[in-house]
N, C-alpha and C positions, 0 to 999 in steps of 0.2 A: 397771126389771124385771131387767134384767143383773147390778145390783148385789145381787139379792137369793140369786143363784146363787154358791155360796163355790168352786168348784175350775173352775182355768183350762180345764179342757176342755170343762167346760160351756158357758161363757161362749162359748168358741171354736166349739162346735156350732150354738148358737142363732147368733153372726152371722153363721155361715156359709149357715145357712136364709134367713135374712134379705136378704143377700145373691141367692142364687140367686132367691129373688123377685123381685128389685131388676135383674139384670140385664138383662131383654130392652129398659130405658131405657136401657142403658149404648150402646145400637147407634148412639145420637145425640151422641157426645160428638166427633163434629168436625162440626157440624152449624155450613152457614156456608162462604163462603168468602172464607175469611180465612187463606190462605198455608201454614197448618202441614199440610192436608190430611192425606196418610196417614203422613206425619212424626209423628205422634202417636195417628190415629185409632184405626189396626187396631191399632200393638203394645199401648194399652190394653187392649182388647179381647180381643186375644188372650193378654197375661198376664194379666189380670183371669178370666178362663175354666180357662186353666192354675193360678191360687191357689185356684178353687173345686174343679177335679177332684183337683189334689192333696188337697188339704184330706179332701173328700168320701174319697176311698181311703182317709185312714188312719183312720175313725172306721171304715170298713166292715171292713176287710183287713189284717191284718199284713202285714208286710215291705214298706212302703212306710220309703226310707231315708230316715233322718233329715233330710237339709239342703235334700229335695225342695221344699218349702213356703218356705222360708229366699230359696232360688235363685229360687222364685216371686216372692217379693214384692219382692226386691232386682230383678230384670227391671222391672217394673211401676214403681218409683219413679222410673226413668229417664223414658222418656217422661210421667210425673205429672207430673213437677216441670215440664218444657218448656210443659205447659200451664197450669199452676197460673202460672209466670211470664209468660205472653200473654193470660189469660183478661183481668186487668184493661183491659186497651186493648182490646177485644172490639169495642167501636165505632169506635173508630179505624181497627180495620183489616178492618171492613165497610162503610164510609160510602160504599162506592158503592151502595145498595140504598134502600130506604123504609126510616122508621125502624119506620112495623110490623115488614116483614120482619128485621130485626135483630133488635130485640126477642125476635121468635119464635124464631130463630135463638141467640139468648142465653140465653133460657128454657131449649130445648130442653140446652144443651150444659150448661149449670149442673144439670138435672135429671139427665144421665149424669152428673156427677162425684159427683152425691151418690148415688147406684148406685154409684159406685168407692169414696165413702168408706165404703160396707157392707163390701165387701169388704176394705179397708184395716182395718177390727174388726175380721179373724178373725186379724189379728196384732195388733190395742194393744189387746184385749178390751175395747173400750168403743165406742161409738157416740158419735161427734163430729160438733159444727156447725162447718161448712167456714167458716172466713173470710169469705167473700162474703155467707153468713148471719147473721153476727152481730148486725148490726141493723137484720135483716128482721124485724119480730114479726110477719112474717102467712104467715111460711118457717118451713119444719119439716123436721128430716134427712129424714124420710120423703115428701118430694118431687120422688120421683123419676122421674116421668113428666111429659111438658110434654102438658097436655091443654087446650086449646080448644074454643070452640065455646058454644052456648046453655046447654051440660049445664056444661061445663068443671070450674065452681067446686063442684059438689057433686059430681061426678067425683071429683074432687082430694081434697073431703072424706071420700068414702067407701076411696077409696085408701089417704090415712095410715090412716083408722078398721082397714080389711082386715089392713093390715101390722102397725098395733101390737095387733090381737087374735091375730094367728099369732105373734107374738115372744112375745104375753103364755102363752100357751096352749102354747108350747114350754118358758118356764120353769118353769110346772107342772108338768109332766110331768118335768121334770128332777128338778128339787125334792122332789117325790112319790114319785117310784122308780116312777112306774108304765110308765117304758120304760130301756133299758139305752141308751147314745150310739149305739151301734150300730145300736139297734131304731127310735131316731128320725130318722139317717141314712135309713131306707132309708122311712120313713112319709112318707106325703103330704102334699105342703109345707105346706096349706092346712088349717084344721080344719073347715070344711063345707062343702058343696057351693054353698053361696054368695057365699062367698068367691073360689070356685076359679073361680067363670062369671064374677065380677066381672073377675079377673085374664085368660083368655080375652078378654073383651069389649075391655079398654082394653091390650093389650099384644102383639094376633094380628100386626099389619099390622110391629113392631116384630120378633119371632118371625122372621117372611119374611126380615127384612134380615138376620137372625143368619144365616139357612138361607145365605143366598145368597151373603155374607160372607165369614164362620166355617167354613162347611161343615153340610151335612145331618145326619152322625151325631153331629156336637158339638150342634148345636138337640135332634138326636131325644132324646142322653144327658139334657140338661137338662129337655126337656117330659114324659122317665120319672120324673124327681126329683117332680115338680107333684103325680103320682098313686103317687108311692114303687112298690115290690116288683121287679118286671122290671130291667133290666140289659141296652143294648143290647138289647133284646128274650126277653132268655133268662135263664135263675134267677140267683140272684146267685152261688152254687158254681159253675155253670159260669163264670160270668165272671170269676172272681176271678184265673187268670193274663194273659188282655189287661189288665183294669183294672190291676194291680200294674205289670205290664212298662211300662206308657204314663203312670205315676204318676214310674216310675223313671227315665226318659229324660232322659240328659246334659241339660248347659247349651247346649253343642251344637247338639244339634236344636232347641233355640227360638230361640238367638238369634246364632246365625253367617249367618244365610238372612236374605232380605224376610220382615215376617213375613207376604205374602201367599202365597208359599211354605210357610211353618212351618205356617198354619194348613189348607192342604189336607194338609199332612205329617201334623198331627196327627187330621184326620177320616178320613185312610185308615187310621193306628194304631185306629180306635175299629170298625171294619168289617173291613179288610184279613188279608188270608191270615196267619195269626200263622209259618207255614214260608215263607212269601216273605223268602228272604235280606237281602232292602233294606226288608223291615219295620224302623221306628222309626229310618230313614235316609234314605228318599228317598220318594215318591210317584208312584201311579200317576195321580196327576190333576194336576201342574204347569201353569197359568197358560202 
């Protein structure tokens, strides 16, 4: 469906949707304990959140600079690769547990990376099978929640089914002219109301751990993408100088700090007093 869209921004719009879908899985990608902990957990997380908000600004807002998204995703490869290198031994260095519990544990952290390889499409405009899939025929990129249970496997199926009808249903619209990148940016992630409950139902309890994480107003920014219009709560003209300013912020602020620092840093940018001096420098709510 990607392929059938001819100009890179398009391409880059829809995996950007796709993405934002795909993230509230991504809360599980150190799921396990297996040594790397937050050595890799939160800064995915947290620059996988930072390539979607940048991204998101410059389809909505001019003057977002150029190398903001660039800085995004070079952040993000760092800790990728750390795990992409450990994932293989993923049993080796759980094997003090049940092999259920592994398993589930494996499941769960292979279904956030492929929620990170969404995100990794809105810079190689294509949608890729991660290495670990390749000769899974019963794995599909769009496997990005690790679901269990009696429902599990038709869970799972109605999952890819959700995702690749809103990827499908975004390239028509592109295709078509019947929304400007800007007008799709800011539309409801999902194309019907049941879809949108579907995504609600299998992804609330994952939501929570972003809240609790990441921060409240980065979860709030993302579950206003779900139903488009609003902006932090308020029109998207009014928002348009915090979203730019917090689009704009050095390399700096994400990644000279823990990023469990960075990321109360950047939930106080999405809320915080925009005349408080040490806005898009420091936080009022430090750990």
């Amino acid at each position: 469906m990607l392929a059938s869209i001819s100009d890179d921004a398009s391409k880059r719009l829809v995996a950007l949707r796709a993405a934002m879908r795909a993230f509230p899985g991504i809360a599980r990608i150190g799921d396990g304990p297996w040594g790397l902990g937050r050595e890799i957990d939160l800064p995915i997380r947290l620059h996988s959140i930072r390539a979607i908000f940048v991204t998101w600004s410059e389809f909505v807002f001019d003057g977002v600079r150029n190398d903001a998204r660039r800085e995004a995703f070079d952040a993000l490869a760092t800790p990728l690769a750390k795990l992409d290198e450990a994932l293989p031994d993923f049993y080796q260095r759980n094997i003090i547990s049940s092999d259920y519990a592994v398993a589930a544990w494996q499941d769960a952290t292979e279904a956030a990376r492929r929620g990170v390889s969404l995100v990794e499409a809105i810079a190689a405009l294509e949608f890729r099978d991660l290495a670990f899939d390749r000769d899974r025929s019963y794995r599909d990129f769009l496997d990005t929640l690790s679901i269990y249970g009696p429902t599990g496997r038709d869970d799972m199926a109605r999952w890819r089914a959700a995702q690749r009808v809103a990827i499908g249903a975004d390239c028509a619209v592109l295709r078509e002219g019947e929304m400007t990148r800007s007008e799709l940016a800011l539309a409801p992630l999902w194309p019907d109301a049941t879809t949108a409950a579907l995504e609600t139902n299998l992804t609330m309890n994952l939501s929570f751990k972003n809240a609790q994480d990441l921060g409240h107003g980065i979860e709030k920014w993302l579950r206003e993408r779900k139903d488009g219009s609003l902006i932090l709560g308020i029109g998207v003209e009014q928002a348009r100088e915090r979203v730019v300013r917090t689009a704009n912020l050095a390399c700096s602020f994400w990644e000279t700090r823990p990023a469990t620092v960075a990321c109360h840093a950047f939930d106080y940018c999405l809320h915080g007093d925009l005349q408080n001096p040490t806005w898009g420098d420091e936080t009022s709510r430090r750990p």
